[in-house]
DRENMIKE-631093 format. One record per residue (C-alpha): residue number from 1; residue in one letter; x, y, z. Coordinates in Angstrom, 1 decimal, padded with zeros to 4 digits. Example, Ala and Ser with C-alpha at 12.3 -4.5 7.8 and 13.67 -1.06 7.14 Angstrom:
BEGIN
    nr   rest       px       py       pz
     1      a    012.3   -004.5    007.8
     2      s    013.7   -001.1    007.1
***
This chain:
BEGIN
    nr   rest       px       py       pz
     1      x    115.5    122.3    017.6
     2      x    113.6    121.1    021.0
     3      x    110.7    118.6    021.4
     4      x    107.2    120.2    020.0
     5      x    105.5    121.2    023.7
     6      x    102.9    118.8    024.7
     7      x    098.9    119.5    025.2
     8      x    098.3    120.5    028.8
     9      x    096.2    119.3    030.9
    10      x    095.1    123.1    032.6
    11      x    091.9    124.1    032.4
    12      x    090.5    126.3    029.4
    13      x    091.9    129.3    029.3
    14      x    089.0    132.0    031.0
    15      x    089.2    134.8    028.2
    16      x    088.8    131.7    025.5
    17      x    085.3    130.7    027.7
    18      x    084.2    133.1    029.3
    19      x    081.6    132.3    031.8
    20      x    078.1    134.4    032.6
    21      x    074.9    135.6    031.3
    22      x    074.3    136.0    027.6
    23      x    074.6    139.8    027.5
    24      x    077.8    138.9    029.1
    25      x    079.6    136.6    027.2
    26      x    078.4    138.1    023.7
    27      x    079.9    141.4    025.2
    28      x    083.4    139.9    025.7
    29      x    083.6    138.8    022.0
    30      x    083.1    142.3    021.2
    31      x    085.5    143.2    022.9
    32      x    087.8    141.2    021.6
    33      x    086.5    142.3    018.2
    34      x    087.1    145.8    019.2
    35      x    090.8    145.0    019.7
    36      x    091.0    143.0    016.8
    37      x    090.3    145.7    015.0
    38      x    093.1    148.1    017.1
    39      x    095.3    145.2    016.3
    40      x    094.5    146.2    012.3
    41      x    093.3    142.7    011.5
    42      x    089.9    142.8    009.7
    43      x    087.5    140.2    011.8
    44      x    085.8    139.8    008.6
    45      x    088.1    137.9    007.0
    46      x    089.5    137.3    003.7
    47      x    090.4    135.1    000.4
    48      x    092.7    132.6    002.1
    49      x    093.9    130.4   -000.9
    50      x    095.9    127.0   -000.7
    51      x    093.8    125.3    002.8
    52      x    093.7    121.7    002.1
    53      x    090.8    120.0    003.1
    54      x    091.5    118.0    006.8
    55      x    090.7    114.9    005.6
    56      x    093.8    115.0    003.3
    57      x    095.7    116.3    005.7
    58      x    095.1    113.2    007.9
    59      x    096.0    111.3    005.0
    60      x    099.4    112.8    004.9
    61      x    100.0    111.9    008.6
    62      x    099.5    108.3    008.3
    63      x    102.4    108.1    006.5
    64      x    104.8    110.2    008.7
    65      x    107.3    109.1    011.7
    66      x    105.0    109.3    014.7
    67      x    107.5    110.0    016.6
    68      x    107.3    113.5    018.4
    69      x    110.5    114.3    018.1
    70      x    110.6    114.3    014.5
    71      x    110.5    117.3    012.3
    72      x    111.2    116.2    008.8
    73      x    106.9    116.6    008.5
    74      x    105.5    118.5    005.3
    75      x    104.5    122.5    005.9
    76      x    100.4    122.4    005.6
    77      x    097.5    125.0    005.3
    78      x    094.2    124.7    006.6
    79      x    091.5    126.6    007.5
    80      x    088.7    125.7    009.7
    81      x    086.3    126.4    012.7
    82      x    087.8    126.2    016.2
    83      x    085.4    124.1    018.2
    84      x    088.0    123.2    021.1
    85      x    090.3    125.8    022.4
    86      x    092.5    125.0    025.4
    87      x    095.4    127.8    026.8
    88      x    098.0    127.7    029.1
    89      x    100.9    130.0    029.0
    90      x    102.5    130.8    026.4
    91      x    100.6    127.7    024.3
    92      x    097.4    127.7    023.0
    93      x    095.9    124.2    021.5
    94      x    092.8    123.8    019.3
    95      x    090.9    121.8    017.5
    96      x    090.2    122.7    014.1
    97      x    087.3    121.7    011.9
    98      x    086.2    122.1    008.1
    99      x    083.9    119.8    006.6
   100      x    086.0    116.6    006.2
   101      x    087.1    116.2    009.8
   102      x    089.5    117.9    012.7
   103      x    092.9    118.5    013.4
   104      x    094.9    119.6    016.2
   105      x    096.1    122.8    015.9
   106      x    098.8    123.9    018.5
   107      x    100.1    127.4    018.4
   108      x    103.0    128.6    020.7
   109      x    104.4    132.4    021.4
   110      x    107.9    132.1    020.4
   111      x    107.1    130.2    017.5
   112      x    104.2    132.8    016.0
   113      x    105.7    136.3    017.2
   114      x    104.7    139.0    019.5
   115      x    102.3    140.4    016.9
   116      x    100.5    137.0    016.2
   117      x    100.0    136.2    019.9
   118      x    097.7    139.4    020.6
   119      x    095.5    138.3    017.7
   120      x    095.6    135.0    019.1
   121      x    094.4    136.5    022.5
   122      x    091.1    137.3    020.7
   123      x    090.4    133.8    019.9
   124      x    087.0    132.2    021.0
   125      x    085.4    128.9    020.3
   126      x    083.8    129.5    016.9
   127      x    085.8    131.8    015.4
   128      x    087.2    130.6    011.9
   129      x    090.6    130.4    011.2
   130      x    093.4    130.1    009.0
   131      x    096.7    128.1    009.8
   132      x    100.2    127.4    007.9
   133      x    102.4    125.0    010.2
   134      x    104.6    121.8    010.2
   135      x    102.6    118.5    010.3
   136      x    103.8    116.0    013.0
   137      x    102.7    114.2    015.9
   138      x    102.8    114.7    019.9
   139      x    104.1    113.0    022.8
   140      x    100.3    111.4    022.7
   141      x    100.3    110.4    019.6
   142      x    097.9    113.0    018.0
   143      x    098.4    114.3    014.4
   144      x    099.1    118.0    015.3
   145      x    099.9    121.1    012.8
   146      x    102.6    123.0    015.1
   147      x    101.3    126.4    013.7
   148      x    103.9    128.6    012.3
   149      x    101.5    131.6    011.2
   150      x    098.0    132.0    011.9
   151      x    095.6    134.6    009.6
   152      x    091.9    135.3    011.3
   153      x    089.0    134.9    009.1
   154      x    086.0    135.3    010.8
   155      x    084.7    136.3    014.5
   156      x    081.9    134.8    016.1
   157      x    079.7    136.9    017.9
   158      x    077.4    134.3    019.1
   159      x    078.6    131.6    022.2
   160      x    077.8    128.0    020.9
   161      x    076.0    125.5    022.4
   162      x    077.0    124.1    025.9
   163      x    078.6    121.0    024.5
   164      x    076.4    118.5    026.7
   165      x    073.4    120.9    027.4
   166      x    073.0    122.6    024.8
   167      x    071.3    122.2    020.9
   168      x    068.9    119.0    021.9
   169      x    065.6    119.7    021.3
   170      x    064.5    118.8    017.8
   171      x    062.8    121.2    016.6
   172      x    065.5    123.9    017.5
   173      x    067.8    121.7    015.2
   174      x    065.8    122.3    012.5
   175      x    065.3    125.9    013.1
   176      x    069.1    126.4    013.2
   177      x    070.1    123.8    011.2
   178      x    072.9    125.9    011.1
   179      x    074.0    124.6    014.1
   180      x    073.4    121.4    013.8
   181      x    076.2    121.0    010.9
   182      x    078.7    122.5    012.9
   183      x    078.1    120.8    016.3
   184      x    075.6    117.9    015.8
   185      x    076.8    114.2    015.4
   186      x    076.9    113.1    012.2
   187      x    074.7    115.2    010.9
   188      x    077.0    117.4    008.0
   189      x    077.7    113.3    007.2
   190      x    074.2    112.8    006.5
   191      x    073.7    115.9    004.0
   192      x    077.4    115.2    002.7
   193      x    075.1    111.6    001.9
   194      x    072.3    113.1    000.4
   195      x    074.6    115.0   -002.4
   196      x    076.4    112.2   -003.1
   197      x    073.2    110.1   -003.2
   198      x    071.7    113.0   -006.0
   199      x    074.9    112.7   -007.9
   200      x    074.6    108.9   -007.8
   201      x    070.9    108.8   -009.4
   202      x    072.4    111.6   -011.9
   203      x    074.9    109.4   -012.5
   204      x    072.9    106.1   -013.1
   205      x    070.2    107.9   -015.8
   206      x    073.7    109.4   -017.7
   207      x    074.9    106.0   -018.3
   208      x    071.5    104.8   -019.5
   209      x    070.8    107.8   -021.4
   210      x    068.5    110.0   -020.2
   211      x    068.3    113.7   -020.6
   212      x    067.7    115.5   -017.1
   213      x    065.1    118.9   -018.3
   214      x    063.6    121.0   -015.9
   215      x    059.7    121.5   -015.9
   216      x    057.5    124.3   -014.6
   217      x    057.1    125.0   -010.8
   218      x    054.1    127.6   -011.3
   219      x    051.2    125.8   -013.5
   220      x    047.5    126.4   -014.3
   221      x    046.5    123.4   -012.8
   222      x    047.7    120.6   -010.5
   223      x    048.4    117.1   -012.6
   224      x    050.1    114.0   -011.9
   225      x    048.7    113.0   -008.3
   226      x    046.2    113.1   -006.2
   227      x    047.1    115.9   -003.5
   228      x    046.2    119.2   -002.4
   229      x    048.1    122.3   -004.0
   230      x    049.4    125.6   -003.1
   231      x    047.4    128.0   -004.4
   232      x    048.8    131.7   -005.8
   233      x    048.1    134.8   -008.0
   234      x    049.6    136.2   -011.0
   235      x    049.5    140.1   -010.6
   236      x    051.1    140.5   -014.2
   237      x    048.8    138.5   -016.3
   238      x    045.9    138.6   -013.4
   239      x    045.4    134.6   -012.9
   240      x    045.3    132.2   -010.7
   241      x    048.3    129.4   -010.5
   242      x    049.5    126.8   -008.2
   243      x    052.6    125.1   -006.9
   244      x    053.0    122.0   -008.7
   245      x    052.4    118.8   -006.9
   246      x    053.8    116.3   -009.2
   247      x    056.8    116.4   -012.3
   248      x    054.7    114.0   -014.5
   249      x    052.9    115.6   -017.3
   250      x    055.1    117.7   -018.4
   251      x    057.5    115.0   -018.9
   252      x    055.3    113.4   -020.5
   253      x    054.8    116.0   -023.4
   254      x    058.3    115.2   -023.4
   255      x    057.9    111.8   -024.8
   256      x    055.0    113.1   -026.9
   257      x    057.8    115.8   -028.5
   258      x    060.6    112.8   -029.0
   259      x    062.7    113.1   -026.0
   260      x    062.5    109.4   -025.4
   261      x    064.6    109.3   -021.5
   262      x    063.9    112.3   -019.3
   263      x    064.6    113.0   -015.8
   264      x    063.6    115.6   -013.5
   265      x    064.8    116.0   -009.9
   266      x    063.1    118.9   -008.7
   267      x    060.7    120.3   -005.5
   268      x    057.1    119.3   -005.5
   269      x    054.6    121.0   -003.0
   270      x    051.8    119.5   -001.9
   271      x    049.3    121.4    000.9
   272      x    048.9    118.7    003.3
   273      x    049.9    117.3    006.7
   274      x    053.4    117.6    008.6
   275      x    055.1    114.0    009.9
   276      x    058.1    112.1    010.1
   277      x    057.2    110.8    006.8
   278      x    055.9    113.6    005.1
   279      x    056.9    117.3    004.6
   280      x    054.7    119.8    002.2
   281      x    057.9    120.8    000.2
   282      x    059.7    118.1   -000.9
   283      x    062.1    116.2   -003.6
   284      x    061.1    114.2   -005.9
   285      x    063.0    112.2   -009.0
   286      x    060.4    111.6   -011.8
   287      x    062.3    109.3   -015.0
   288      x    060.2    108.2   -018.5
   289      x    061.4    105.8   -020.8
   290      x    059.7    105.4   -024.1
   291      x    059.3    101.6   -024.9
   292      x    059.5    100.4   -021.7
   293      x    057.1    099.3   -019.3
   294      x    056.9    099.3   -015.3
   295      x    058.8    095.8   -015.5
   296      x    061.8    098.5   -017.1
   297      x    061.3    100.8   -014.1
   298      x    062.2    097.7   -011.9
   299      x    065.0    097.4   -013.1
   300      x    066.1    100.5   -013.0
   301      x    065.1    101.5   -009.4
   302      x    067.2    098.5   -008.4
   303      x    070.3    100.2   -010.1
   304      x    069.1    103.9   -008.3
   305      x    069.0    101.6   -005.5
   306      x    072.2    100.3   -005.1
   307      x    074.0    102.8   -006.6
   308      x    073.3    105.1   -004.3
   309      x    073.8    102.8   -001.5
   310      x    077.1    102.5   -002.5
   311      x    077.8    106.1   -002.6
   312      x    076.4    106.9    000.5
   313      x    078.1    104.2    002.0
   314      x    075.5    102.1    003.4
   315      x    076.1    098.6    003.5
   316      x    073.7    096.3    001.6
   317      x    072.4    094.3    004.8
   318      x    071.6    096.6    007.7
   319      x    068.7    097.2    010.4
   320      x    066.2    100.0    010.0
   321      x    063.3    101.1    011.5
   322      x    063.0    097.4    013.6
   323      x    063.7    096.0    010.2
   324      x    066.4    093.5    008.7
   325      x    067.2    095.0    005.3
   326      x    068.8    093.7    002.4
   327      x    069.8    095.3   -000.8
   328      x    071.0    092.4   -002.8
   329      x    069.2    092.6   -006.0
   330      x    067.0    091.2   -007.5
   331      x    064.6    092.5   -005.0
   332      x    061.1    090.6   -004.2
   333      x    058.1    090.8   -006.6
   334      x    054.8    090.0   -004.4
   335      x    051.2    091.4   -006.4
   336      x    049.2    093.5   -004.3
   337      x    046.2    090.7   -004.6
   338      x    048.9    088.3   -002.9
   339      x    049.7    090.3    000.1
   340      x    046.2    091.1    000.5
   341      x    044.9    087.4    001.2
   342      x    048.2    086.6    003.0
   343      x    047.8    089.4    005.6
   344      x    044.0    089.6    005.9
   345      x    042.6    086.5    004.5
   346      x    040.3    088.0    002.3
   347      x    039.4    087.3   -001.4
   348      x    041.0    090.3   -003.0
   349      x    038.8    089.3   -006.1
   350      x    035.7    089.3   -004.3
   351      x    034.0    092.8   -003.6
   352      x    032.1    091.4   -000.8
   353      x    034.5    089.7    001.2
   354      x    036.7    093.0    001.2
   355      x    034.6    095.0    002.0
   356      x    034.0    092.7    005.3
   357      x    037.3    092.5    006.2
   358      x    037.5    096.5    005.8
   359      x    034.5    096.9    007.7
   360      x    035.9    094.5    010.3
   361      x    038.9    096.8    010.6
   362      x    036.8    100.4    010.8
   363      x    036.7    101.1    007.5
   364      x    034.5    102.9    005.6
   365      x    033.0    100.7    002.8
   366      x    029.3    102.0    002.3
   367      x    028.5    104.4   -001.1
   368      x    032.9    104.3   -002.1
   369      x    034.6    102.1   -005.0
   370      x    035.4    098.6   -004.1
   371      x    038.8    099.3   -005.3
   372      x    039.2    102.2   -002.9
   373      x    037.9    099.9   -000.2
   374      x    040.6    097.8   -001.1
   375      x    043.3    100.7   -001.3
   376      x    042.2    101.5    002.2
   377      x    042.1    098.1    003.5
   378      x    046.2    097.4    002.5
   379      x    046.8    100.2    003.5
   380      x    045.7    099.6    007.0
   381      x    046.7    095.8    007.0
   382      x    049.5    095.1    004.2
   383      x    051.9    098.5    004.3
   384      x    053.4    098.2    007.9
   385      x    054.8    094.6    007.2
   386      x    056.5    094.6    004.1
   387      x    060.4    094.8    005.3
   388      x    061.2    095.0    001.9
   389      x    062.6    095.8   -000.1
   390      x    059.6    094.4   -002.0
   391      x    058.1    095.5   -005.6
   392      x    054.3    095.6   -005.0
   393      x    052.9    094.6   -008.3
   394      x    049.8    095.0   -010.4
   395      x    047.2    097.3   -008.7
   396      x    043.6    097.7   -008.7
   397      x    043.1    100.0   -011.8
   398      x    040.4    102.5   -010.6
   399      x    043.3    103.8   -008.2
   400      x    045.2    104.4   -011.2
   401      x    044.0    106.7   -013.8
   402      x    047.1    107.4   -015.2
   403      x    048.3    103.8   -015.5
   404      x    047.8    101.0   -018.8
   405      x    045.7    098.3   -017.6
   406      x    046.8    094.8   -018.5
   407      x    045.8    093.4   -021.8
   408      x    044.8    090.3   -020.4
   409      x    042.6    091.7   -016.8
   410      x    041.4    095.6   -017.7
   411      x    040.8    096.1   -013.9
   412      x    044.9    095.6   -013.0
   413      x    046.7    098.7   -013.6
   414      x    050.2    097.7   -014.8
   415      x    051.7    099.4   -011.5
   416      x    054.3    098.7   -008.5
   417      x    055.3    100.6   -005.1
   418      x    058.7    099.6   -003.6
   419      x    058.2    099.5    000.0
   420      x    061.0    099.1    002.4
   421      x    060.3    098.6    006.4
   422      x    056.5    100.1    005.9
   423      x    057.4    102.7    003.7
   424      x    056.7    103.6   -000.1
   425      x    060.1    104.5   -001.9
   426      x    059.3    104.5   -005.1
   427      x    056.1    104.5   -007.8
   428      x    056.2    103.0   -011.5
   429      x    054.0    102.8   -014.2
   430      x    053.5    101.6   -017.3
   431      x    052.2    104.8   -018.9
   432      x    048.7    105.1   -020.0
   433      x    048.8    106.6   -023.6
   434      x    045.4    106.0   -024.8
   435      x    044.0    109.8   -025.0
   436      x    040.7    108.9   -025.1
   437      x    040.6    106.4   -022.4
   438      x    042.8    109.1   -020.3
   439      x    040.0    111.8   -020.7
   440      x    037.5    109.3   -019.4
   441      x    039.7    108.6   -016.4
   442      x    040.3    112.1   -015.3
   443      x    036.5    113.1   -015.5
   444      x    035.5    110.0   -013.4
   445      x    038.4    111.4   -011.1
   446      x    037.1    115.1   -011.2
   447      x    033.6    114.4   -010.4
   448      x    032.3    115.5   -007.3
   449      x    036.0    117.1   -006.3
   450      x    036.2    120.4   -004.5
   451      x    036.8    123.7   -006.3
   452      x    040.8    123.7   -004.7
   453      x    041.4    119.5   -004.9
   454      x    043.9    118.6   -006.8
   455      x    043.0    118.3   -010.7
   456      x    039.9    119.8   -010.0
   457      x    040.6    121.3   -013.7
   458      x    040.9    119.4   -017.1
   459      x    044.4    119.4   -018.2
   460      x    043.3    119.8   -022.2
   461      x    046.6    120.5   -023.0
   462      x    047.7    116.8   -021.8
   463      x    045.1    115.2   -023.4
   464      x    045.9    117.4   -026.6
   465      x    049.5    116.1   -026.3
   466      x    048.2    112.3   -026.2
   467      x    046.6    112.7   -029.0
   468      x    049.5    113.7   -031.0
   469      x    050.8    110.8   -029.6
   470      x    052.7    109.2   -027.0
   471      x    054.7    106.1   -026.9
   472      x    054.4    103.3   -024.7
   473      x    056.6    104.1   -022.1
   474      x    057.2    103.2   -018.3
   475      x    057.5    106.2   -015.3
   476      x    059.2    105.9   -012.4
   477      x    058.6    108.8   -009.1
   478      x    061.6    108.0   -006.5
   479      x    061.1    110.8   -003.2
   480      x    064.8    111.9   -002.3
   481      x    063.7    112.5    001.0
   482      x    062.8    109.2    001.8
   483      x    065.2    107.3    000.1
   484      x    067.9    109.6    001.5
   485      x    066.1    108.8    005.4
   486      x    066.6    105.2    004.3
   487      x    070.2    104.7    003.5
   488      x    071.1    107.1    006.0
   489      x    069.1    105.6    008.7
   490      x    067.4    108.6    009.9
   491      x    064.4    108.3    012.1
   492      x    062.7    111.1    010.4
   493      x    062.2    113.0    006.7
   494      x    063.1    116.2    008.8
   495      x    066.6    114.9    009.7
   496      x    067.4    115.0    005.9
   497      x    065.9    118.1    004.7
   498      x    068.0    120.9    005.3
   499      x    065.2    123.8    006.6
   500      x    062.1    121.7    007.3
   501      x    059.0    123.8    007.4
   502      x    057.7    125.2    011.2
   503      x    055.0    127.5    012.6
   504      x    056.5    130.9    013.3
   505      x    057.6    131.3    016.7
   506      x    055.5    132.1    019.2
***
């Protein structure tokens, strides 16, 4: 049998890339669906059993001779999208890609058949694709699948993007995120990331053993943080309900009911502001452990941690966001009262003192809590500089009204944040179960709250539950989003959420 032809260096073949206006180049892939169809071959497509994913198919060819003029190479079948497609003559080369990775594909006339070759005329970059073929490598030294058959899946009726002109703006990549998978750099790696990060945390409350339960999305009222909700109507039973903005309370009648580990991952919505940190519909991993306390939630956030480090495969020292980071546990443990005097050189203890250094910074101080001066104040000074990752301990209890206090110092709510370069990944608690104590809490919280703030209304039920009582137990509230921008390095939460939200078009 002769040498496998070599990839030529001609131009791409005109009827593969056809150049002009839109109208124009959609119209010549319907015309080449029109003679698909003459041909008898259903541009729809079909089951095509037995394609093996690329990536194992690459695998196979690091073990073979390299040399192109072996032929001893396995028969494989794949099936893919063509995103390169070069013709001259009686050849035709492409480059095939499924979600694992991409192949060379090269198909010749003599070796497919006269009947093949016409379908293969219809090709166009895009279209999807199923091919059987020996497994070898060219004069170049390129893994190749010397095609042998060829079956058509699916036509594309739409020309891609210009390869270096075309899907760049932002905002259109979101819009067609589409798109973006198929031609955008690394971007089907980074939500091939997030799942595996997901299964990772799954994976890490299995082992310790948590049950993962699903909670209501539609509730009377909005519990668990402070945040506006969505707000919408019941026709059947004629009342009002909203999105929820948390997964806590109802977990917690969990504990109440004897379900001592539960997990949720589920969406949260929450009727606020649009950023590279924040979007209104959003992920959110909520975990309670009865007997524990937020020292136990440490713990086991530096597990989530680098668990799911390790399955997205992000290395445990790396730079992101201008920062150095390092993943070794145990991570630091700094109180908030610490970082406060290092950073501003205020008396954290003293009201007074503060409220100057607020005041000295633009903030608001007169008629508002001291503690919510404070809140404001690290905010402002203390967030941006924490590299992380850092446990920020043992908050000011009047920001926490669903936190224990500590036995010892009632205005410390037994609390941390993790922060990592500036930003909050993860909230813990040790749970407040004192019913009575909770009640209080939340009417100091409601008072003076708009109609449509969050927890403008009484959760009775919650305080019902309490009552019946809850164990001691520590919470823990991981965003996915975040965490998933973190160990993938993205620049913004919209890079990791598949359909961000957007005005309409104009």
């Amino acid at each position: 049998m002769s040498k496998p032809p070599e990839s030529p260096a001609a131009a791409p073949d005109a009827s593969a890339t056809p150049k002009g206006s839109g109208a124009a180049l959609e119209q010549a892939r319907r015309d080449k669906l029109e003679r698909l169809k003459a041909l008898g071959v259903d541009p729809w497509g079909h089951r095509y059993d037995g394609a093996q994913p690329i990536a194992d198919v690459r695998a196979t060819g690091d073990s073979l001779d390299r040399s192109p003029d072996d032929i001893s190479g396995p028969t494989v079948r794949v099936a893919g999208r063509i995103m390169l497609l070069r013709s001259a003559g009686s050849l035709v080369f492409i480059d095939l890609a499924d979600r694992t990775g991409r192949l060379q594909v090269m198909i010749g006339k003599k070796q497919v058949g006269e009947d093949a070759w016409q379908i293969i005329k219809c090709l166009d970059l895009g279209d999807i694709i199923g091919v059987e073929g020996r497994l070898g490598y060219s004069k170049t030294g390129e893994l190749t699948v010397f095609a042998a058959g060829l079956e058509f899946l699916t036509k594309s009726l739409e020309t891609p993007p210009d390869k270096f002109h075309g899907l760049v703006d932002p905002e259109l990549k979101q819009r067609m995120r589409y798109l973006d998978l198929i031609h955008g750099e690394g971007v089907r790696e980074r939500f091939v990331a997030r799942s595996r990060i997901i299964e990772a945390i799954r994976r890490v409350l299995a082992s310790r053993g948590y049950l993962e339960v699903e909670g209501p999305t539609l509730q009377e009222s909005a519990g668990g943080a402070a945040a506006r909700p969505f707000l919408t109507h019941h026709n059947a039973l004629d009342m009002p309900l909203v999105l929820r903005i948390a997964l806590e309370l109802h977990l917690k009648r969990l504990l109440v009911g004897g379900l001592e580990r539960v997990f949720e991952l589920g969406r949260v919505y929450r009727n606020e502001g649009v950023s590279p940190r924040h979007n209104p519909e959003f992920t959110m991993l909520e975990a309670y452990e009865a007997y524990g306390d937020y020292r136990s939630m440490m713990d086991l956030t530096e597990a989530i941690i680098v668990e799911t480090a390790r399955a997205a495969g992000t290395p445990m020292r790396f730079e992101w966001m201008g920062h150095t980071v390092d993943l070794t546990p145990p991570f630091r443990r700094a109180t908030y009262d610490d970082l406060l005097r290092e950073v501003t050189s205020c008396d954290p203890a003293d009201p007074a003192s503060v409220a100057a250094a607020a005041a000295a910074r633009g903030i608001e101080t007169a008629g508002r809590h001291p503690d919510v001066v404070k809140s404001d104040l690290f905010e402002a000074t203390v967030e941006d500089t924490l590299s992380g990752p850092v446990f920020v301990i043992d908050y000011p209890a009047a920001v926490c009204p669903l936190t224990k206090r500590k036995a010892d110092d009632p205005a410390i709510a037994e609390r941390f944040e993790l922060y990592v370069a500036g930003i909050e990944l993860a909230n813990a608690y040790t749970e407040l179960n004192d019913p009575d104590l909770q009640e209080e809490l939340f009417r100091t919280q409601l008072a003076g709250l708009a109609a449509d703030e969050s927890m403008a209304r009484m959760d009775t039920d919650f305080i019902r539950a309490l009552r019946h009582g809850m164990p001691p137990a520590g919470g823990l509230g991981i965003g996915i989003d975040r965490l998933v921008m973190f160990l993938t390095a993205a620049p913004s939460i919209r890079d990791v959420i598949l359909f961000p939200i957007h005005r309409p078009h104009a």
